[in-house]
N, C-alpha and C positions, 0 to 999 in steps of 0.2 A: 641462482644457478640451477641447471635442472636437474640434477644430479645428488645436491643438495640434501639436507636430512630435512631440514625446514623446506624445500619444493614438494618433498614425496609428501610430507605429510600433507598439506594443502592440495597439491591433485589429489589425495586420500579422502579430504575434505568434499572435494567439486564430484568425485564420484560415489561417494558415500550420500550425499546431500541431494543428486539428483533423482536416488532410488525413494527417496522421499516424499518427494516431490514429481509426479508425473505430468504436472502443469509444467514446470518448470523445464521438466528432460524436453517436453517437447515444444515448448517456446526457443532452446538449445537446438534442435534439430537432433537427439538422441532418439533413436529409436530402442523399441522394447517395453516402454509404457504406455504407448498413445490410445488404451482403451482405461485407463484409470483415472482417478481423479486424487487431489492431495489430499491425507486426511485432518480435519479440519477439527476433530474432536481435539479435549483435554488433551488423550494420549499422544494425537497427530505431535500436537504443540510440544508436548516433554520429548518425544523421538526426537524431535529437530535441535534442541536444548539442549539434549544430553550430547549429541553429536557437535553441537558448536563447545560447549564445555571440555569435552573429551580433548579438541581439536587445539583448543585455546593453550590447556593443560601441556598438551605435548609441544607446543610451539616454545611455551616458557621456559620448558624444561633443555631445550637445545641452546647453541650459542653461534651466533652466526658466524660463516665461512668465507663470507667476501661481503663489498660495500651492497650489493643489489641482495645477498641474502639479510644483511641486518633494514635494510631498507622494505623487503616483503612482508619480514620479521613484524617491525613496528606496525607495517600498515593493517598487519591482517591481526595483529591485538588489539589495535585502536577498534576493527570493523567487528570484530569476534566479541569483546566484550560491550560494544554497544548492544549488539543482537542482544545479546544476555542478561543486560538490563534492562533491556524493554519486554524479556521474553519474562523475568522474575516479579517485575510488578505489572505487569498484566497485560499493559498496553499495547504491543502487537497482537495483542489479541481482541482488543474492543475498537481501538479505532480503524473506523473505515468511511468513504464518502462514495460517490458519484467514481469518479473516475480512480478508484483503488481500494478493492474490497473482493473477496471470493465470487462476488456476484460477476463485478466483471471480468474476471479472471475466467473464471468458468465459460462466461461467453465468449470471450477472445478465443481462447483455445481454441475452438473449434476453427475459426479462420488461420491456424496454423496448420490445418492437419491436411497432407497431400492428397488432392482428390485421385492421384492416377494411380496410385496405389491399391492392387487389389483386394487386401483386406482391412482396408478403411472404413466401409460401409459395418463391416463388423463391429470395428473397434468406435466407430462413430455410433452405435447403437449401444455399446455397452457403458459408453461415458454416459449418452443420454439416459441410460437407465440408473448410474449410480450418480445423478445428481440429487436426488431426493435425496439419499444415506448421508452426501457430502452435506446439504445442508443442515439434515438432524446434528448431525458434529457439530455442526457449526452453533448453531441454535444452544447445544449442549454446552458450549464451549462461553456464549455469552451468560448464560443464566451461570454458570458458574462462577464466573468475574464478577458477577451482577450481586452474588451473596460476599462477595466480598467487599462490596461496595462503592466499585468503578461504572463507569459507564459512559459512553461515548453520548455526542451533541445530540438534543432530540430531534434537530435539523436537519442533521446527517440521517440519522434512523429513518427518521420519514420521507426525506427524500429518494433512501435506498430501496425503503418501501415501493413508492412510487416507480422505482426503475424494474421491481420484481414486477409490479403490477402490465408494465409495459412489456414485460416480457412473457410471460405468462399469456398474452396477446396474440399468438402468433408466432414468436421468434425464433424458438426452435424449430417449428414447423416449417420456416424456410432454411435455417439449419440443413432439415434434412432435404430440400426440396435441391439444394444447389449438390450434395452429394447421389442424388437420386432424381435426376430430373424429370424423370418419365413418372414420377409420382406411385411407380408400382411394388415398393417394398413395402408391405404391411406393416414389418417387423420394425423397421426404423421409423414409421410414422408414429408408431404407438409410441416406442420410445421417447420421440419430440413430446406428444402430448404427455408423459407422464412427468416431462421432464416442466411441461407448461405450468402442469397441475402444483407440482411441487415449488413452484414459483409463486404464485395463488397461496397457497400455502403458507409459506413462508412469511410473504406480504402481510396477509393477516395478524398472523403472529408480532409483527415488527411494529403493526401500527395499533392495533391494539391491547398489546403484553408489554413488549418489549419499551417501545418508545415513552409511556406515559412514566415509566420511572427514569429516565433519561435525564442531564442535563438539560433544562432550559437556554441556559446562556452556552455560547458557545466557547467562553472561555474557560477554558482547565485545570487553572491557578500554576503559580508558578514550578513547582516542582514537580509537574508533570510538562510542562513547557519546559523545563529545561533538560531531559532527558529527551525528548523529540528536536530540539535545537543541538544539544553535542552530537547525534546522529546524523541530521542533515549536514554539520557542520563539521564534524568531526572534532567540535574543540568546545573545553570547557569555559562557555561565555558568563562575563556576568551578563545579564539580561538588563538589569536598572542602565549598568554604564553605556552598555552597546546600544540601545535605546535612546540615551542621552546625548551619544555622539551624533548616532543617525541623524536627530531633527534640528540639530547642532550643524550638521551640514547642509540639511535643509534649508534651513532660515542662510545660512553663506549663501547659496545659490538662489534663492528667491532673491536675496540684495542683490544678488550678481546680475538676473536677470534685466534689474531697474536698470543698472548702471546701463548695460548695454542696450538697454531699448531707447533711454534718452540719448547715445551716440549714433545708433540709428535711425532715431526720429528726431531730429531738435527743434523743427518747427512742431512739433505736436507737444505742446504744455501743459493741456489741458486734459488729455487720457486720461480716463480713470483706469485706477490700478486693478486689473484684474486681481481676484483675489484667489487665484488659481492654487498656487504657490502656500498663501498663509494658508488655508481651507484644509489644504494636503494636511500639514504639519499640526493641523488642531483635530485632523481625523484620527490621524498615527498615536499622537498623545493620547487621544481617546481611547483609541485599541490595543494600547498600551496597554491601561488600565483595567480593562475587562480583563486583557488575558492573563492579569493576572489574580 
């Protein structure tokens, strides 16, 4: 209900959390941050922490008022304390890949930001200027994990490597070329090139600091697998049983497949059984096993 002691606090949440966040205000269409970036250091992480904490804290302490507030209730403790366990043992903070990491965050951004807007070129030079600071945080934030002894796939590393590398290339340079077409603001080109440089930067850092103490395999072992599955999932799985069922209905549907291709085909006797099917179910078994 909106009205609600459990609603105010949760919009308390959404508005509190966006100040935090200026990626995120303006992926929302909030304005008032769109020359900032998130911060990405230790501290960024604890602000955001102590805020879902806070949030979590006062939700428990209320008692719902209708079916839809005990209903908001459950969902936003389920979502609150996952955060909080991923934010406690480290892991939103080391895992990142190709398509979900501050790398591409940072880049996306900017394809949010309205070019007809007239002090966008401003606010569009001041983000390209604090990308470098964002990723010192960031940087800051993995060596800290890293004496802790977690760390993310050296696959992922290098390949994210790879993506700084490609950007560093160029990217922000047309960044700023599409909010300045006439190519004549000095101020925002420099900006792209510092923001290039610190890509370069960074890269370096990733592939030869960061990544040789990395994971090898890309499996995480199981209890770190299973706080990233109750997250996507929202539910506490066993992983052995859920696995077991999975290839369990595999191997069903692989027989299924037979039965129906011989009513399909009955003059064809002599087909050999694509092994499509079994191949799957001895991959999965396989990657089973790694990942844990």
């Amino acid at each position: 209900m909106p009205n609600s002691p459990i609603s105010k606090i949760l919009d308390s949440f959404m508005e509190e959390g966006i100040k935090l966040s200026p990626i995120g205000a303006t992926m929302l269409g909030v304005p008032g941050l769109d020359d900032q970036l998130d911060d990405l250091s230790m501290a960024g992480h604890d602000k955001r922490a102590e805020l879902t904490r806070k949030t979590l804290n006062a939700i428990n302490a209320e008692t719902p008022i209708s079916e839809i507030d005990r209903i908001a209730r459950d969902v936003a403790v389920e979502r609150l304390s996952s955060e909080l366990k991923l934010n406690d043992t480290y892991e939103a903070r080391i895992l990142f890949n190709l398509i979900a990491s501050p790398v591409t965050s940072i880049r996306q951004v900017f394809e949010m930001m309205k070019k007809e807007n007239p002090e966008t070129i401003a606010n569009v030079t001041k983000r390209l200027n604090g990308i470098s600071a964002a990723f010192d945080g960031w940087k800051s934030s993995l060596n800290f994990v890293a004496e802790k002894g977690k760390f993310n796939s050296r696959r992922q590393v290098l390949a994210t490597a790879g993506q700084l590398e490609t950007f560093s290339q160029g990217a922000f340079t047309t960044v700023a070329k599409k909010f300045n077409p006439a190519g004549d603001n000095q101020e925002l080109l420099s900006a792209a090139k510092n923001a290039e440089k610190a890509c370069a930067e960074l890269a370096i850092w990733m592939r030869e600091t960061y990544a040789p103490q990395c994971l090898i395999a890309d499996g995480v072992g199981e209890e770190r697998y299973k706080l990233w599955a109750r997250h996507f999932t929202g539910a506490d799985l066993d992983l052995r049983d859920t696995y077991e069922w999975g290839i369990k209905q595999l191997e069903m549907i692989n027989e299924r497949m037979w039965i129906a291709a011989k009513k399909l085909y009955p003059m064809q006797q002599h087909y050999a059984r694509l092994p499509i099917a079994s191949t799957l179910i001895r991959v999965i078994q396989w990657k089973a096993k790694k990942s844990y």
